[in-house]
Structures are given as structure tokens and as C-alpha cells.
C-alpha positions in Angstrom: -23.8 -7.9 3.3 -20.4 -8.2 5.3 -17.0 -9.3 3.9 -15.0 -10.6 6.7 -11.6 -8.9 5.0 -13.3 -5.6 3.1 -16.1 -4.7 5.5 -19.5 -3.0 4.3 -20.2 -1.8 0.9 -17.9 0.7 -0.4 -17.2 0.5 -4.1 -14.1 2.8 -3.7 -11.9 0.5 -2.1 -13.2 -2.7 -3.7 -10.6 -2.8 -6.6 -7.9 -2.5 -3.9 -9.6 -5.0 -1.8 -9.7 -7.7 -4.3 -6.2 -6.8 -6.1 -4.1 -6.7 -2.8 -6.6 -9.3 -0.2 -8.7 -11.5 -2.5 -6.7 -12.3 -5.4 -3.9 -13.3 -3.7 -5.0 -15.2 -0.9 -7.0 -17.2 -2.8 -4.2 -18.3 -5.5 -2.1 -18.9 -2.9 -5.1 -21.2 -1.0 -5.4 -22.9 -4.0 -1.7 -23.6 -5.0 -1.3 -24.5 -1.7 -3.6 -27.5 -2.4 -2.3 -28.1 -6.0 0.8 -27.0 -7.3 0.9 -28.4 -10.5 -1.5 -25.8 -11.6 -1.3 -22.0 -12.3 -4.6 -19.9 -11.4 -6.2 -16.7 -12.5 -9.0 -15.0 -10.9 -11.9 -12.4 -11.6 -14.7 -11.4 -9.3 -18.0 -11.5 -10.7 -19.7 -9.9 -7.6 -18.2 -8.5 -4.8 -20.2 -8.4 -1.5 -17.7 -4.8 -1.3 -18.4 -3.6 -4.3 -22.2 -3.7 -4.8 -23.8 -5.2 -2.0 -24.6 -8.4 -2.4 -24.7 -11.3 -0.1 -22.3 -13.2 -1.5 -18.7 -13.0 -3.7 -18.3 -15.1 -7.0 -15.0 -15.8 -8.6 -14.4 -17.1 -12.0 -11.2 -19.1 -11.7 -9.2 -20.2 -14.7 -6.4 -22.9 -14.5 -3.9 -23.5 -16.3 -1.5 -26.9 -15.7 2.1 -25.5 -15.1 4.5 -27.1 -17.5 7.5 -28.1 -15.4 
């Protein structure tokens, strides 16, 4: 019940969390590792937000057209 970046439960700062840590870093992770695609994130559960044990992203990917 511990995000290494957000810290304990606290469902005020979870939407800044995820737009200004989360989000980010992981589309950049993950173009990193394939830059012919595009992604778009959205946090299902957020270990910050209610508690849970665990985060879980829905990623959506789109090819880039070059």
C-alpha cells in the first residue's frame, strides 16, 4: 500500500501524481523501447488514490504514421 513515487494513500494529490509522474514516465519508458508507436494512458487503480496494493494502467497504442 506504498507507491515508490506518490507515497501512502492520499486521494488529493493522486491526479497530480499520475498527470505530472506516472503518465509521463511511462510513455516515455515505453517509446523508449518502441518508437514507432504513439501511447495513451489511464489508471484504473491507483495504489495513491484508493489504497490498493497495486496500480493498473490501460494503455492504448496507436502506430505513428511517419
Amino acid at each position: 500500500k506504498f507507491c515508490p513515487i506518490g507515497g501512502t494513500s492520499n486521494p488529493t494529490n493522486a491526479k497530480t501524481i499520475q498527470d505530472s509522474i506516472c503518465f509521463p514516465y511511462t510513455r516515455s519508458f515505453l517509446t523508449g523501447l518502441f518508437p514507432e508507436f504513439q501511447f495513451e494512458t489511464e489508471i484504473k487503480e491507483c495504489i495513491v488514490d484508493n489504497s490498493n496494493s497495486h496500480c493498473k494502467y490501460e494503455l492504448k497504442v496507436k502506430k505513428n504514421s511517419y
